[in-house]
C-alpha positions in Angstrom: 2.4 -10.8 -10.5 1.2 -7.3 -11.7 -2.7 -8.5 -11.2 -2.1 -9.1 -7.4 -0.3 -5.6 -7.7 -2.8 -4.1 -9.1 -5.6 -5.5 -7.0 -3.6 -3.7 -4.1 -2.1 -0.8 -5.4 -4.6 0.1 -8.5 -2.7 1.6 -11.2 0.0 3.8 -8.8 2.5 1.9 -11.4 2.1 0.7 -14.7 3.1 -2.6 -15.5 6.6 -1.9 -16.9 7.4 -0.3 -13.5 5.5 -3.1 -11.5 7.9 -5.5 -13.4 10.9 -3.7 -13.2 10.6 -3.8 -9.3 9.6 -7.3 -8.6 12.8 -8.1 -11.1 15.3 -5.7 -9.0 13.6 -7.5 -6.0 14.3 -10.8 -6.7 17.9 -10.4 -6.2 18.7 -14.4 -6.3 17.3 -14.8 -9.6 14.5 -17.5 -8.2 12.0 -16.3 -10.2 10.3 -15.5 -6.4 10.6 -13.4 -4.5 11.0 -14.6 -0.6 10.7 -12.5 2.5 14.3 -11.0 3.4 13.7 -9.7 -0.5 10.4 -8.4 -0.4 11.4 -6.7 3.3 14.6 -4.8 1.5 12.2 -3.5 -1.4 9.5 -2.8 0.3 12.1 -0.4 2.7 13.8 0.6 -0.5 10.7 1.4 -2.6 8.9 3.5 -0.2 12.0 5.8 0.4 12.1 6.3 -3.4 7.7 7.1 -3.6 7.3 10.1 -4.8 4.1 12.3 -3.3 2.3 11.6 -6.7 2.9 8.1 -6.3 0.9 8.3 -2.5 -1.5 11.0 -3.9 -2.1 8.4 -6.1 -2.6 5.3 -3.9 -4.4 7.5 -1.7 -7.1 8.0 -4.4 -7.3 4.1 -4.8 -8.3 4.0 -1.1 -10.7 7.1 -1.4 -13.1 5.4 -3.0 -16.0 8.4 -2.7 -13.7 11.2 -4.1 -14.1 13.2 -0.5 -10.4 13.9 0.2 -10.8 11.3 3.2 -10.5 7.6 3.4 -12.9 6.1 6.1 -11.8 2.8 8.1 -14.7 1.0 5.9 -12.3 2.5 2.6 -9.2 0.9 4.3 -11.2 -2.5 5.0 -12.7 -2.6 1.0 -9.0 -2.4 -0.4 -7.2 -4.3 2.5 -10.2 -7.2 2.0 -8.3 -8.6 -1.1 -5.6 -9.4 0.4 -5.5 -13.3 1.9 -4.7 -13.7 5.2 -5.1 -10.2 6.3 -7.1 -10.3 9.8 -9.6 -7.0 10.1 -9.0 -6.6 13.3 -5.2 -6.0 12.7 -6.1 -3.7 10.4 -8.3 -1.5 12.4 -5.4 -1.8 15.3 -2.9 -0.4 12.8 -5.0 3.0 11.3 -7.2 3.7 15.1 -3.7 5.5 16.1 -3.4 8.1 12.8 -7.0 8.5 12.0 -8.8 11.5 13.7 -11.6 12.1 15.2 -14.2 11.1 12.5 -12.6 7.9 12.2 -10.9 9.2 8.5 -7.4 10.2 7.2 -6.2 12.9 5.5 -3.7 12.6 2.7 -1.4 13.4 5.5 -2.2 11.0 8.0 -2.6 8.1 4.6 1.0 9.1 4.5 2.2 8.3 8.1 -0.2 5.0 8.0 1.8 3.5 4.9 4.8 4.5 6.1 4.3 2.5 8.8 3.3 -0.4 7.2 5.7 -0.1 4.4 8.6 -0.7 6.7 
């Protein structure tokens, strides 16, 4: 599980914290974790992510080191993910980004806290 993690999230956690939350998540013990548990950990997590921990997510996403991710930065990190349609990405960030189609830390902030929950 922690490579798919990682592929997203770069390394925001380490594995022992990646682990310890997919564990806590998968309240039935399945050895999966299904939707109505990923939903309440997602909501859970992200109330408990500190400002480092989006700092640092943010510099996954900032792949050029200028303090600003670009929608092409959002589409690079969001392209590993299966099933993920561009086009719903671009409809989710147009409303936060500004006028030179980037977010600030800020603005990276409000973005995943709106797709976190």
């Amino acid at each position: 599980m922690y490579k798919g993690y990682k592929k997203v999230f770069g390394d925001a956690f380490s594995p022992e914290e990646a682990d310890e939350l997919f564990r806590k998540a998968d309240t039935d013990e399945s050895g999966a974790i299904d939707y109505s548990e990923w939903a309440t950990v997602t909501y859970s997590h992200w109330n408990l992510v500190s400002s480092q921990k989006l700092e640092e997510a943010f510099n996954v996403f900032d792949k050029d080191g200028d303090a600003k991710v670009s929608q092409d930065e959002i589409r690079q990190v969001f392209s590993v993910l299966q099933n993920v349609d561009p086009a719903q990405i671009d409809q989710m960030i147009r409303d936060e980004m500004d006028e030179n189609r980037e977010l600030t830390l800020g603005q990276f902030k409000q973005l995943m806290s709106k797709l976190l929950i």
